[in-house]
C-alpha positions as CSV (number, residue, x, y, z in Angstrom):
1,X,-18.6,-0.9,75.6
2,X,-15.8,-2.2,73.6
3,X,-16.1,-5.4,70.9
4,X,-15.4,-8.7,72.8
5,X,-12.7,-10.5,71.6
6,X,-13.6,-13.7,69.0
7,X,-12.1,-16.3,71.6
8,X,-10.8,-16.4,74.9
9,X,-8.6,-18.6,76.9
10,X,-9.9,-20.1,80.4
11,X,-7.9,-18.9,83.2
12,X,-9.2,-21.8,85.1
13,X,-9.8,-19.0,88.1
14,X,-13.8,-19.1,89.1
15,X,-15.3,-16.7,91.4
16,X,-18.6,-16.3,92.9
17,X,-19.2,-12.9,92.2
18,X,-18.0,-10.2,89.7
19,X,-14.3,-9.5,91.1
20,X,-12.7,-6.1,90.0
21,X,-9.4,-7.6,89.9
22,X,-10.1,-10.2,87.4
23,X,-7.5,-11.3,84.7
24,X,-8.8,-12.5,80.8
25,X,-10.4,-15.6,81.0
26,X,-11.6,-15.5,84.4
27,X,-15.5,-16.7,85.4
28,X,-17.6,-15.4,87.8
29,X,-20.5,-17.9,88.6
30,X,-23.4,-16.4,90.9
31,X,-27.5,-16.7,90.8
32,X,-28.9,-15.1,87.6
33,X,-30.4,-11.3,87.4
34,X,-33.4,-9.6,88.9
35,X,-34.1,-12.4,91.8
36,X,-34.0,-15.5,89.4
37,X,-33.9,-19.1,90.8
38,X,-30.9,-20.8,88.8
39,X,-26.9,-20.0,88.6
40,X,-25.5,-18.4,85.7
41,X,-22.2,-17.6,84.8
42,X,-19.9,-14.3,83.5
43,X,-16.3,-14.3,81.8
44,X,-14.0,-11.6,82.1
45,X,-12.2,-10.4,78.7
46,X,-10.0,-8.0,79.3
47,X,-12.5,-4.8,79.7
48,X,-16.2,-6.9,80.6
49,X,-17.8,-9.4,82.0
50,X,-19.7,-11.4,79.1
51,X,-22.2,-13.9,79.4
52,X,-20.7,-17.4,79.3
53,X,-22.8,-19.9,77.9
54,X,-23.0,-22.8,80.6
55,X,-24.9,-25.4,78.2
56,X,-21.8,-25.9,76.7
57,X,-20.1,-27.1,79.7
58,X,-23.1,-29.5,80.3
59,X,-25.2,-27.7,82.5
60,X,-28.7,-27.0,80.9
61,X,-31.3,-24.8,82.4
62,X,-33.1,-27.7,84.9
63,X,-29.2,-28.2,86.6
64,X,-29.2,-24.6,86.9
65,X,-32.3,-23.9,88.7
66,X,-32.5,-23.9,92.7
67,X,-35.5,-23.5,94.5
68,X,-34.0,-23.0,98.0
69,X,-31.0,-20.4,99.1
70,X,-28.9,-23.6,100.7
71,X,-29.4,-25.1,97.1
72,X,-27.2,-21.8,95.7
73,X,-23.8,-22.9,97.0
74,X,-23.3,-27.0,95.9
75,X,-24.3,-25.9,92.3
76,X,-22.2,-23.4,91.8
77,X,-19.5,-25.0,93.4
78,X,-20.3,-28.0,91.3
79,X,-20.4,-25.4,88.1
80,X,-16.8,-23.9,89.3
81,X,-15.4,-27.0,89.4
82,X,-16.0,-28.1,85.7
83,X,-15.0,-24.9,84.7
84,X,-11.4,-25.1,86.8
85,X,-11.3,-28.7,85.0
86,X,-11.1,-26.6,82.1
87,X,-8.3,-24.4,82.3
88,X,-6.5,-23.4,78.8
89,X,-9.7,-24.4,77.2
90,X,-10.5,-21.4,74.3
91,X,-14.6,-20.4,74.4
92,X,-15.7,-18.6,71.4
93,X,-18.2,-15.9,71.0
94,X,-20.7,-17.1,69.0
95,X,-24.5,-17.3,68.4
96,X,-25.5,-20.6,70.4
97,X,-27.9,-22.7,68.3
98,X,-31.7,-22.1,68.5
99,X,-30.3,-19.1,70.6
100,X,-30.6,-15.0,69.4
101,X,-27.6,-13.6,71.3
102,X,-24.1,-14.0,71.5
103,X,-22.2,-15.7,74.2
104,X,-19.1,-16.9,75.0
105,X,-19.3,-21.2,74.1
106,X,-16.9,-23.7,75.1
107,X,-16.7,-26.5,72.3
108,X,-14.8,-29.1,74.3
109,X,-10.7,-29.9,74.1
110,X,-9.2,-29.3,70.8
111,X,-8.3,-31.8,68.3
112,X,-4.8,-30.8,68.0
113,X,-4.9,-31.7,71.9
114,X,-4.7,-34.4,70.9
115,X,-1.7,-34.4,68.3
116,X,0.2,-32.9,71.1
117,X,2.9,-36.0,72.2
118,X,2.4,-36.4,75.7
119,X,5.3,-35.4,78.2
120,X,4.6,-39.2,79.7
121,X,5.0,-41.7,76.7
122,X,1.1,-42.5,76.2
């Protein structure tokens, strides 16, 4: 396995499984590993599909977790969705905090987002 890049840019593309024609940045949200009852998330960089750490988007474990299969599809849609919202936004692979492993974090819009004068006068 090759050494994940430091940062990635969000596509803004979000599947619902793995998809083997994925570009950088892409996301694949689907239910967690081994039969688990809550929705995780993967991002494509290039040569794998790293974890991507969805706390950092807002959605801790209990917003994760369904207990019923019709419960599956309206969270992850609901998870796609902010992570579309997010397109051009950079994660980072990092060590989350209080966490052991890295992951791929988003940290929110730039500041120099910001700076940038806006096309429409405001």
């Amino acid at each position: 396995m090759s050494k994940p890049p430091s940062q990635i840019v969000l596509s803004g593309v979000a599947y619902s499984a793995k998809e083997s024609s994925a570009s950088i940045g892409d996301v694949a949200v689907h239910p967690g590993a081994r039969g688990t009852k809550y929705i995780d998330a993967t991002i494509y960089d290039g040569s794998s599909w790293r974890v991507l750490y969805l706390k950092s988007f807002g959605f801790g474990s209990g917003s994760r977790v369904f207990c019923e299969p019709h419960q599956i599809g309206p969270i992850m849609r609901n998870i796609q969705s902010k992570i579309i919202s997010c397109k051009g936004g950079m994660v980072y692979h990092d060590i989350p905090i209080g966490d052991k492993t890295r992951k791929y974090i988003y940290r929110g819009i730039s500041f120099s987002s910001f700076l940038q004068p806006r096309p429409w006068g405001i």
